[in-house]
C-alpha positions in Angstrom: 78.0 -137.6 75.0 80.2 -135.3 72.5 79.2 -135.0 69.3 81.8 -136.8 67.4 80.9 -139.8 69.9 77.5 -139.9 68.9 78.5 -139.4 65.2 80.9 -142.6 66.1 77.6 -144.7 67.3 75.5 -143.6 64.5 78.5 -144.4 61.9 79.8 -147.6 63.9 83.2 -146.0 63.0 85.6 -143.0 64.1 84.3 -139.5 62.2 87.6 -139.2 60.3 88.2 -135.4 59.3 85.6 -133.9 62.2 86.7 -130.1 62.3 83.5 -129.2 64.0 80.1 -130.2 64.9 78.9 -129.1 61.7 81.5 -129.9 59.1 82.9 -133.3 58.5 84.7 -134.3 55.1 83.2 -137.8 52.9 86.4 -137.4 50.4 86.6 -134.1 49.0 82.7 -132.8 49.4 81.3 -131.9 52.7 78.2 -133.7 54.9 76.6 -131.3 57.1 74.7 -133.1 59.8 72.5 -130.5 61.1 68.3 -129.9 62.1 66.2 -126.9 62.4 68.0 -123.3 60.9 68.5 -121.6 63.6 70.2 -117.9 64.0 73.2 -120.1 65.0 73.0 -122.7 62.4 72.9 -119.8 60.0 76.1 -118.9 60.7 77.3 -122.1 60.5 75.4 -122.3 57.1 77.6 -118.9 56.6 80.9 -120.6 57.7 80.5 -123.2 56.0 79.3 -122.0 52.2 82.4 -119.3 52.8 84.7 -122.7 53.0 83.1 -125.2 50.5 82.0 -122.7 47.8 79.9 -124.6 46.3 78.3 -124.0 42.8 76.2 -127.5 43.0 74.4 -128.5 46.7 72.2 -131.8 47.4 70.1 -131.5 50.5 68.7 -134.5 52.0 65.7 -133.4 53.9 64.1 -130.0 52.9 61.4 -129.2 54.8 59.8 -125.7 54.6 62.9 -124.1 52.7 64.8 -122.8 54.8 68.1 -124.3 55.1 68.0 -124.8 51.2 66.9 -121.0 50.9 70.1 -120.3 53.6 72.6 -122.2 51.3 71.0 -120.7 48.4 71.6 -116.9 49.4 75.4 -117.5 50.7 76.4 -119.2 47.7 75.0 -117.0 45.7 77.8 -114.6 46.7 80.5 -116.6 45.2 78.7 -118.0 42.4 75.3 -116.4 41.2 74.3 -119.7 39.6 74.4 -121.6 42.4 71.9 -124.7 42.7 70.4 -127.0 45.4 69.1 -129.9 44.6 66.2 -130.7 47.6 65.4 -134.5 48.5 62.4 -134.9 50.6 59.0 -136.5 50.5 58.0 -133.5 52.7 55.4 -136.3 54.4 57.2 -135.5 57.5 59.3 -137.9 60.1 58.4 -140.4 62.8 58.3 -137.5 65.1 55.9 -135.6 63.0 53.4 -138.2 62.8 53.1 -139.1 66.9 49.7 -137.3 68.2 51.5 -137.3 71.6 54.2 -135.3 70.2 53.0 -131.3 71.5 56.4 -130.0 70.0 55.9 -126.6 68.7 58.2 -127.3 65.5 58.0 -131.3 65.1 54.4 -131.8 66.8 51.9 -133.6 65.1 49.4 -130.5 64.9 52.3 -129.0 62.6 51.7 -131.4 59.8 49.2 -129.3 58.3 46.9 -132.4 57.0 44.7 -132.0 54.3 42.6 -135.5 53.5 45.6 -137.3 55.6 48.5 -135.1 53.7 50.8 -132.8 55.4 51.6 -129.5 53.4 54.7 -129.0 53.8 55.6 -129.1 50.3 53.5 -126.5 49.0 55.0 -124.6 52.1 58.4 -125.2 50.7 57.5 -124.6 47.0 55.9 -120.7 47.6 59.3 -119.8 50.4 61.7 -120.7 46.9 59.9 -118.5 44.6 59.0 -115.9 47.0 63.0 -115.7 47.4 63.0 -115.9 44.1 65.2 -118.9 43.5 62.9 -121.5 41.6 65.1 -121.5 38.6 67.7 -122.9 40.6 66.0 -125.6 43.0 65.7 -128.9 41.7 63.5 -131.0 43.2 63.5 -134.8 44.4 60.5 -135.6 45.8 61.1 -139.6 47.3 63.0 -141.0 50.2 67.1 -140.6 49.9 67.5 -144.5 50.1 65.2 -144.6 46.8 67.1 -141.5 45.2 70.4 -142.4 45.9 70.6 -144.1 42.6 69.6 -141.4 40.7 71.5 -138.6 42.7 74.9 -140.5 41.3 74.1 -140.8 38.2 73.2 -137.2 37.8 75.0 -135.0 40.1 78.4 -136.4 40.3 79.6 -132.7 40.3 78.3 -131.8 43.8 80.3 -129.8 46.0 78.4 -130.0 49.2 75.5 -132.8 51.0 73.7 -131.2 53.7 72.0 -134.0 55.6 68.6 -133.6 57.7 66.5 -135.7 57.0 64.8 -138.9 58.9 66.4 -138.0 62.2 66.7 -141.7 63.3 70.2 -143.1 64.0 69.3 -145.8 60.8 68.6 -143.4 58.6 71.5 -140.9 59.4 73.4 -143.7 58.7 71.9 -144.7 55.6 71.8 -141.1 54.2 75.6 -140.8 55.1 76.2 -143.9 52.6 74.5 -142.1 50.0 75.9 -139.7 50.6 79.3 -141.3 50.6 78.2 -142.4 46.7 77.7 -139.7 45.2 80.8 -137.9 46.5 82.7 -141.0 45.3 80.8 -140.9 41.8 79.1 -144.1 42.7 
């Protein structure tokens, strides 16, 4: 199935504005749907900051760091003051959390638990300020459906939404609503 045709299922509507698989216009910011950085998502990353330009970023699903650190150093080159704002509960997905699941990036034996708690997010906090970027990482730790509210009502001046989060057709969805809001100011 092509991409835009699965973006089509997930949406239950055509992608209007699809340019790429990685770029696709909500109004006048950018979603990027996208998963694991790769050496080719990089570039995109690349491609993509290059285009937008963003000084302000919202990224729904952070992980370990490194998309946000990947947006973080290419905007940087156009604007040194550059932010990202990270939303994640960094408890991991569905995927994460099935012992069946031998996956060398998503498997269960990669949640890291400590007393029944992945730690992922003190991964993620020591890759921003080894890169030195804490000053400039704000972080939202809480499902996007329950920080939609509050990503409106104080970032209405984002230029990009990076989505990767819950990989689930639902929650793409959802998060592409959000999304959707706080492009459109509410």
């Amino acid at each position: 199935m092509a991409y835009g045709a699965r973006l089509e299922s997930v949406l239950g509507e055509s992608p209007r504005g699809f340019e790429s698989p990685i770029l696709r216009a909500v109004n006048w910011k950018w979603v990027a749907p996208m998963t694991v950085v790769t050496p080719r998502d990089s570039q995109a990353i690349r491609d993509l900051v290059h285009v937008v330009r963003p000084a302000r970023i919202i990224e729904f699903g952070s992980w370990q760091g490194r998309s946000a650190l990947s947006f973080l150093i290419e905007a940087s080159k156009f604007n040194p003051l550059s932010r990202i704002t990270c939303v994640d509960t960094w408890l991991g997905s569905p995927e994460h959390w099935d012992p069946h699941n031998t996956d060398v990036e998503w498997g269960h034996q990669n949640l890291l638990l400590e007393d029944g708690e992945p730690q992922f997010f003190s991964t993620f906090k020591a890759a921003v300020e080894s890169n030195g970027f804490s000053e400039r990482v704000d972080i939202v730790r809480a499902p996007t459906s329950f920080a939609g509210g509050y990503l409106v009502a104080n970032y209405p001046d984002t230029d990009l939404i990076y989505i990767d989060a819950d990989h689930s057709a639902r929650a793409v969805k959802a998060d592409i609503s959000v999304a959707r809001r706080i492009s459109s100011g509410g």
